[in-house]
Wavefront OBJ file of the C-alpha trace (Angstrom):
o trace
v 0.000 0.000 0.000
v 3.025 2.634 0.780
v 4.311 2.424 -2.225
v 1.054 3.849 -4.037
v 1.356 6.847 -2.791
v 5.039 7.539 -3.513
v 3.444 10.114 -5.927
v 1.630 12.140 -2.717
v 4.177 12.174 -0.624
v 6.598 13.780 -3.588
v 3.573 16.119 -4.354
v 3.989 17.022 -0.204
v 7.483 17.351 0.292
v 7.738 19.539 -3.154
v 5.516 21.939 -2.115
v 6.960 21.698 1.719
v 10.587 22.694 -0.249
v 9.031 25.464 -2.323
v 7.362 27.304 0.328
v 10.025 29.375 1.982
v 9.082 32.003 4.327
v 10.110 33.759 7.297
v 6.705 33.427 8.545
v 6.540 30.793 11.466
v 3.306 29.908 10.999
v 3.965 29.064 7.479
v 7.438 27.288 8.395
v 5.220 24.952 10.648
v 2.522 24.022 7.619
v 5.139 22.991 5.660
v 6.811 20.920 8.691
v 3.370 19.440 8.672
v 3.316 18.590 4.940
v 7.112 16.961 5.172
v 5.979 14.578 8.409
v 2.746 13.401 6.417
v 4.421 12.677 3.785
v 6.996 10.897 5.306
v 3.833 8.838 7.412
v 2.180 8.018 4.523
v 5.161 7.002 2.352
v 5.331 4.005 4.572
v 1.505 3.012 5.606
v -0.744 5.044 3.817
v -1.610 6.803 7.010
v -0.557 10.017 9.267
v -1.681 10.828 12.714
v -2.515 14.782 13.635
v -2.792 15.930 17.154
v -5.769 18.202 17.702
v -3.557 21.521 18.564
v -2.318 21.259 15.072
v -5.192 20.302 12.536
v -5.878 23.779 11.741
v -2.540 24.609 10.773
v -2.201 21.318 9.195
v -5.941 21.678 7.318
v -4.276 25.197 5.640
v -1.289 23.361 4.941
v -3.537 20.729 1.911
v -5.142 23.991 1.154
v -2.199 25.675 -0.037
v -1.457 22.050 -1.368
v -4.589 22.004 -3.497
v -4.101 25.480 -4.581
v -0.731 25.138 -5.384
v -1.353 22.025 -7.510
v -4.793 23.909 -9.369
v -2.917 27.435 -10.251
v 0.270 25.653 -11.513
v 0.754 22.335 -12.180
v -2.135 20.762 -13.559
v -2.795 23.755 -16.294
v 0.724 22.165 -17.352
v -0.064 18.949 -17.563
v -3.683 19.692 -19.052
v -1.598 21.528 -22.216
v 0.845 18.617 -22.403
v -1.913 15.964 -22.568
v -0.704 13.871 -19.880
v -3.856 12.112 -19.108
v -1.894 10.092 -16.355
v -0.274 13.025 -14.498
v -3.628 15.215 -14.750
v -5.888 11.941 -13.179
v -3.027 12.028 -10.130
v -3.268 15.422 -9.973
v -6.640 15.326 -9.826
v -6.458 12.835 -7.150
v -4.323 14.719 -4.949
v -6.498 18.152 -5.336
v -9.355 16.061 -4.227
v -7.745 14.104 -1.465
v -5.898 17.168 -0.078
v -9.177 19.327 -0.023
v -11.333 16.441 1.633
v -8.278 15.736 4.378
v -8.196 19.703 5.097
v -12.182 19.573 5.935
v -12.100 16.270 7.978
v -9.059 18.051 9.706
v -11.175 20.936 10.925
v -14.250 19.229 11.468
v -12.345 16.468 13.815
v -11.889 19.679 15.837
v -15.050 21.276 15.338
v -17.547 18.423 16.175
v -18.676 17.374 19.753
v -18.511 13.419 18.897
v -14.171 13.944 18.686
v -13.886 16.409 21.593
v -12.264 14.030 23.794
v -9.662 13.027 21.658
v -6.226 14.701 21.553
v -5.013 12.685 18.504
v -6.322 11.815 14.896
v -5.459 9.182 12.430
v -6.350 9.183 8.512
v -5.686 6.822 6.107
v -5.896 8.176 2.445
v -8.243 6.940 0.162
v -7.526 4.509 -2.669
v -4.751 6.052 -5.000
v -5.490 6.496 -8.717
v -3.429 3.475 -10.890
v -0.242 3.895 -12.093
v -0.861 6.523 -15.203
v 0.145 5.410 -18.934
v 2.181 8.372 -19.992
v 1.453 10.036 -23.574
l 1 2 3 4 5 6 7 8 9 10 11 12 13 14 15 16 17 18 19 20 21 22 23 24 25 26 27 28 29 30 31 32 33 34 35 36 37 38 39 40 41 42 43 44 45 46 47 48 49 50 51 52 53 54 55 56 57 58 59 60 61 62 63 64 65 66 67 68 69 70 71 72 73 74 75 76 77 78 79 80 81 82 83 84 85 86 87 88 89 90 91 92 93 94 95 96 97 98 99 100 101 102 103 104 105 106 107 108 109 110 111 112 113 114 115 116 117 118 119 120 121 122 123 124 125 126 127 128 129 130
């Protein structure tokens, strides 16, 4: 299963890299983004303590955003029906993980727990490049 989202975790750390700022806030997102990725390089799943789903929901935000503005225009024009289904994929999965992030801290039913575990969902098959 770890190996299927090889892809993710790349997408993760890449955007981790290219987001330099002096801002802490934003320093800490992106530490989020490299430990998930790391997590879910080797089971498919990460684990977010409450205090930092919020900063950790912005950080597949900026993820999603990232990945709609500038990579998958590029890969639309190239044709690359593989790269823009994974892209695709990872838009979707990083919006969905940002919500379930900030309900998990929003909702009554979690309010006793001080830690969170998510397993992604099923990871698009390996694309056929054109």
């Amino acid at each position: 299963m770890s190996s299927d989202y090889g892809f993710y975790a790349g997408i993760l750390r890449f955007v981790a890299k290219k987001t330099e700022s002096d801002d802490r806030e934003i320093r800490v997102m992106m530490g989020h983004l490299s430990g998930i990725a790391t997590a879910i390089e080797h089971s498919g799943r990460f684990v977010v303590e409450r205090g930092n789903c919020e900063s950790a929901a912005r950080a597949f935000a900026g993820v999603a955003k990232f990945l709609q503005e500038r990579i998958l225009p590029e890969a639309l024009s190239a044709g690359n029906e593989g790269a823009v289904d994974q892209l695709k994929w990872a838009i979707e999965t990083s919006l969905a993980l940002g919500s379930e992030l900030v309900k998990r801290i929003a909702l009554e039913e979690y309010k006793g727990e001080n830690k969170f575990t998510f397993d992604l969902p099923k990871a698009p098959t390996n694309p056929t490049l054109h």
